[in-house]
C-alpha positions in Angstrom: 59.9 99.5 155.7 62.2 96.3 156.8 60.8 92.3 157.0 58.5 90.8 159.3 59.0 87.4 161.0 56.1 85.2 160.9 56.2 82.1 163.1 53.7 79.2 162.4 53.1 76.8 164.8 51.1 74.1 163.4 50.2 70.6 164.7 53.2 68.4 163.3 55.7 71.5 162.5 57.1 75.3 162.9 57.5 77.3 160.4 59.4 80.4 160.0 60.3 82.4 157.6 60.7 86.6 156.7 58.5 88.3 154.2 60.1 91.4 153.3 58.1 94.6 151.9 58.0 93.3 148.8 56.2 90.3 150.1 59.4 87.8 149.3 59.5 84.9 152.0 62.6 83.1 152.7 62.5 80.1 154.6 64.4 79.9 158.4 65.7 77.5 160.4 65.6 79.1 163.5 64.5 82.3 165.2 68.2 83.2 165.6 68.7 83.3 161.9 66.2 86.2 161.9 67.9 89.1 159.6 68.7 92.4 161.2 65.8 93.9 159.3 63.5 92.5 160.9 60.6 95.2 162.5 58.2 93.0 163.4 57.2 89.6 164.8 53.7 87.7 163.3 52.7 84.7 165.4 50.0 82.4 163.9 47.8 81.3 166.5 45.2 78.9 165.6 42.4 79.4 168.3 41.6 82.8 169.2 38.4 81.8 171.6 35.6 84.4 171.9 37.8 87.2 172.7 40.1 87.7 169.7 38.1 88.5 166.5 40.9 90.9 164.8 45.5 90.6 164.7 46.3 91.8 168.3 49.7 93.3 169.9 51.2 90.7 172.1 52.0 91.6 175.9 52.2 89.8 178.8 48.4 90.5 179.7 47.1 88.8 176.0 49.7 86.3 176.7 48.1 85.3 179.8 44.8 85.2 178.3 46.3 82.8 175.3 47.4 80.3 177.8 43.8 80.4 178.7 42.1 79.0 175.8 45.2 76.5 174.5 43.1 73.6 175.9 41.0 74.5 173.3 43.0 73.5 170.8 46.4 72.0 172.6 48.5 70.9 169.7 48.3 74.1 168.1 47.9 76.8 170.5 50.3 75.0 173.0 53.4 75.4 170.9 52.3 78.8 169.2 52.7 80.1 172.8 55.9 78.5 173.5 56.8 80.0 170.2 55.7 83.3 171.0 57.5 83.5 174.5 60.7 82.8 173.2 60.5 85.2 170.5 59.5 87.9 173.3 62.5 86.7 174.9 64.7 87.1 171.4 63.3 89.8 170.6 62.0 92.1 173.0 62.3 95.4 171.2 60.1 94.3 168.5 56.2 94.6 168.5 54.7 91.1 168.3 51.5 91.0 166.8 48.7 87.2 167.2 47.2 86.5 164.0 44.2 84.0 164.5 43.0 81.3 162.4 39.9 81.3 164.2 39.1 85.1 163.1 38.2 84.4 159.4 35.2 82.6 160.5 33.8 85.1 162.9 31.5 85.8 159.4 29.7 82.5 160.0 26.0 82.9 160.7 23.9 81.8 163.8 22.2 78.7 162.1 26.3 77.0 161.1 27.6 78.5 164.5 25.0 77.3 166.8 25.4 73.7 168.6 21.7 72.6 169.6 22.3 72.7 172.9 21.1 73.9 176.0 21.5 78.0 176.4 23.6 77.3 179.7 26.0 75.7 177.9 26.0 77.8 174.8 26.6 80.9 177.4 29.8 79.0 178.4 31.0 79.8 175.0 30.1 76.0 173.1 29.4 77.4 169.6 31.5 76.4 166.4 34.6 78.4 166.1 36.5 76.9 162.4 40.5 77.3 161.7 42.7 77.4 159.4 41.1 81.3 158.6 44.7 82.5 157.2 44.9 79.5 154.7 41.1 80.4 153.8 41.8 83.9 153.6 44.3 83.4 151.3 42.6 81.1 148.8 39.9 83.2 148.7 41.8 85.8 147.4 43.5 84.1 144.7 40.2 82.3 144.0 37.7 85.5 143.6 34.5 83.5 143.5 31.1 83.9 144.7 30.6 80.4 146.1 34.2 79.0 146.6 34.7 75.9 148.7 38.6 75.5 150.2 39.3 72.4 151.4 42.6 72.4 153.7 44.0 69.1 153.7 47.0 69.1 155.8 48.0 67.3 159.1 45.1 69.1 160.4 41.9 69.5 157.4 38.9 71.2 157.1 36.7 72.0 154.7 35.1 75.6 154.7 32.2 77.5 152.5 33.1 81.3 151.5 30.9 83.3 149.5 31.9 86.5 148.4 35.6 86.4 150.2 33.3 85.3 154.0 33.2 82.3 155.7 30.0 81.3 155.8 30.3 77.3 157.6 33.5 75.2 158.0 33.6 71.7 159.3 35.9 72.7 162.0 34.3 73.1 165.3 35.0 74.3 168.9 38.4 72.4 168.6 40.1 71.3 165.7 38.9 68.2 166.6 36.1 68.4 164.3 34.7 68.1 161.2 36.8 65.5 158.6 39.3 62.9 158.9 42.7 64.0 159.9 46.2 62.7 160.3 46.0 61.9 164.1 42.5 63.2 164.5 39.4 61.8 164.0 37.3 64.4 163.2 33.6 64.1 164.2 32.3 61.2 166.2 29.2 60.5 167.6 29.5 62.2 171.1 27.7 59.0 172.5 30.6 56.7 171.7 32.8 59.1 173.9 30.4 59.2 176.7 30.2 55.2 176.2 34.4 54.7 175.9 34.5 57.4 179.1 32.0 55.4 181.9 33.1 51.6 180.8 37.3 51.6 179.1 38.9 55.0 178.9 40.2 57.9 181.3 39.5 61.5 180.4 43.2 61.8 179.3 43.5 58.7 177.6 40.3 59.5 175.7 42.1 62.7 174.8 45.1 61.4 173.8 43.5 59.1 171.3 41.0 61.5 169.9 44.8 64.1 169.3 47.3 61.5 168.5 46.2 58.2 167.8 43.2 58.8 165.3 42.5 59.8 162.2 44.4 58.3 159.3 47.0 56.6 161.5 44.4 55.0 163.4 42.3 53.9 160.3 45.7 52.2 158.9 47.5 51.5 161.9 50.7 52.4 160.2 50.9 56.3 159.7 48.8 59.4 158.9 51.3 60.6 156.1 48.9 60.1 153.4 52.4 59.2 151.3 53.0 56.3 153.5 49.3 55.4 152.9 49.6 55.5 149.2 52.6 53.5 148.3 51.1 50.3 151.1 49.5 47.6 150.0 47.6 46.9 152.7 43.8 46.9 153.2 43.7 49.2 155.8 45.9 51.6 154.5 43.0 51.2 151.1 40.3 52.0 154.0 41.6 54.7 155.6 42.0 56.6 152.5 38.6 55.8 151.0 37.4 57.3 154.9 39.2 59.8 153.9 38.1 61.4 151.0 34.6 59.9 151.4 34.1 62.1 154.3 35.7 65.1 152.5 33.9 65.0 149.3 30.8 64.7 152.0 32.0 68.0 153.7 32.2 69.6 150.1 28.8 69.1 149.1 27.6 70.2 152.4 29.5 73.4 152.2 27.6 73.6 148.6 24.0 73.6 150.6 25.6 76.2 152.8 26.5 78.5 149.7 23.3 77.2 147.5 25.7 75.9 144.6 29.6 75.5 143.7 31.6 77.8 141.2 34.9 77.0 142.9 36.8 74.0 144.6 40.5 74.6 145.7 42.7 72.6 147.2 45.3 73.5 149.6 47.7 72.8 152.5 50.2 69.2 152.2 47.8 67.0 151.1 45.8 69.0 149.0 48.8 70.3 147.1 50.4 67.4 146.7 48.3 64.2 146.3 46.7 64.3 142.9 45.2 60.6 144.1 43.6 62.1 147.1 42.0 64.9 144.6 41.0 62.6 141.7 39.1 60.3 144.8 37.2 63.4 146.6 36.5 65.1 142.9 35.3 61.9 141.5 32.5 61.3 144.1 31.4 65.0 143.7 30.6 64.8 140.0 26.7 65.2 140.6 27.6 68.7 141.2 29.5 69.7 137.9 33.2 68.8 139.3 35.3 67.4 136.9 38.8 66.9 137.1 41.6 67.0 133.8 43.0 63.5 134.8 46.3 64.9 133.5 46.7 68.2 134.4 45.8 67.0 138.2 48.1 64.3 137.7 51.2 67.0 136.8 50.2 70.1 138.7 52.5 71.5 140.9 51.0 74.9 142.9 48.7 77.4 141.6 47.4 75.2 138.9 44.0 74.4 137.4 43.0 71.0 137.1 39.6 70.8 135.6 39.0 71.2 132.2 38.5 74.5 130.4 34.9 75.5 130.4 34.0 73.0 133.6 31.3 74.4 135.8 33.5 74.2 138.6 36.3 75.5 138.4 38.8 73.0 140.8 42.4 74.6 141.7 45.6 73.5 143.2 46.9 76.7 145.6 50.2 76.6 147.8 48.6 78.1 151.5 50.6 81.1 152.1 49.6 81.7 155.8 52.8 83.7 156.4 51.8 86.3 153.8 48.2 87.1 155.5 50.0 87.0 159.0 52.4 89.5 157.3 50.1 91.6 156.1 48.2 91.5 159.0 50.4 92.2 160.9 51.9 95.5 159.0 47.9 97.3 158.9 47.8 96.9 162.4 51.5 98.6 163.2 51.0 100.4 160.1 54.6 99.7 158.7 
């Protein structure tokens, strides 16, 4: 059956590696390193825009049209495509298949996809979009649930509802800018503030520049939006930005519990939420009205695919590693059928 290359272009990194049919991933360092049994190539792609709903084969006509939409979501889509050029140029008797992040959440209803805005700018294509689908996808799956919330806390974080294995709301938006705190980003801001910084202090690409690289976490702190960094200072700000930050997520969770009517489920994925039990015992300890209850040590000592709420909880809270390249994999097999 041979490997597949997955390539995974996020906001602060790229990650390769080969899942062979067996679904073993190794790690690469560079496209170069690719193994000779490699058959096909999955590129991650994080915004798919109206057009791509389903895993597409790459040529030089959806190219085009991903070049299109990477304003939409710059830091992510921007390098995927640089990603997936070279690997065209690397490896041009492969097929190369676009997984989208943005496709997971095609499931989302009218009344969580609809912005209240005008129809003329709603036909222009303004509606609520959601990422991190493969993430998703792959928690829900490991986490069969009828009202599961996954909250991806990464460089990039979102929270998202799924009932039943669908997205049904996510606090990502039309860009990634949206929805909760992030490492660089800000997450969602009171659109009149823009307008305001926009007419009286800040160009359009200045504005844009904050709201991608000088937000979030790093601009709550002024020192760094590596939640590590955060945890080990000593100063206040560094205390504020991560109360921000898990006020604002543990406020996305029980919205996304309105959105599925209740809460069996609560994973946490992606750097962050596999890695900073202090970060999950903040977010988990403001959501107790709702059943969540966290097993101080068990979150204090879990690695990946670990529970960490106490047996016979209501909610059920889990620590998953997000295994993107498996769901690009896969995805990327069914539609070659390989």
């Amino acid at each position: 059956m041979g490997s597949v290359l997955v390539v995974n272009a996020g906001s602060e990194s790229l990650k390769l590696s080969v899942v062979g049919p067996d679904e073993t991933a190794t790690k690469l360092d560079s496209l170069a390193a690719a193994p000779d049994d490699v058959v096909a190539v999955a590129h991650r792609v994080v915004h798919g825009g109206p057009r791509f709903l389903e895993p597409v084969l790459i040529d030089d006509a959806v190219e085009s049209d991903l070049a299109g939409v990477a304003e939409l979501a710059p830091l992510h889509n921007t390098p995927a495509l640089a990603a997936i050029r070279e690997a065209r140029k690397l490896f041009p008797g492969l097929p190369h298949v676009a997984v989208f992040d943005s496709a997971f959440h095609a499931t989302i209803p009218d009344e969580a996809s609809t912005y209240a805005l005008p129809a003329q700018l709603r036909e222009w294509g303004i509606r609520r979009y959601g990422f991190h689908g493969l993430s998703i996808q792959w928690a829900s799956a490991q986490m069969p649930a009828s009202r599961l919330v996954v909250c991806h806390l990464g460089g990039g974080c979102s929270v998202t509802a799924v009932r039943d294995g669908r997205s049904i709301d996510t606090t990502m938006g039309f860009t990634p800018l949206e929805g909760v705190p992030m490492a660089t980003r800000p997450g969602s801001v009171d659109p009149g503030a823009l307008v305001y910084l926009l007419r009286h202090h800040l160009t359009l690409e200045s504005l844009d520049d904050a709201l991608e690289h000088e937000s979030g976490l790093a601009g709550l702190s002024g020192l760094s939006g590596d939640v590590r960094e955060l945890e080990g200072s000593t100063d206040p700000a560094a205390r504020l930005a991560l109360d921000v930050f898990s006020y604002r997520i543990a406020a996305a969770v029980g919205a996304m519990a309105v959105a599925l009517g209740g809460l069996e489920a609560l994973v946490f994925t992606a750097g962050i939420g596999e890695h900073s039990a202090n970060v999950r015992a903040s977010v988990c300890e403001r959501l107790g009205f709702l059943g969540v209850e966290l097993d101080p040590q068990a979150n204090a000592s879990a690695g990946c695919d670990a529970t960490i709420s106490p047996s016979g909880s209501a909610v059920r809270i889990v620590v998953l590693e997000a295994r993107e390249d498996l769901v690009a994999a896969r995805a990327a097999r069914q539609l070659l059928e390989i």
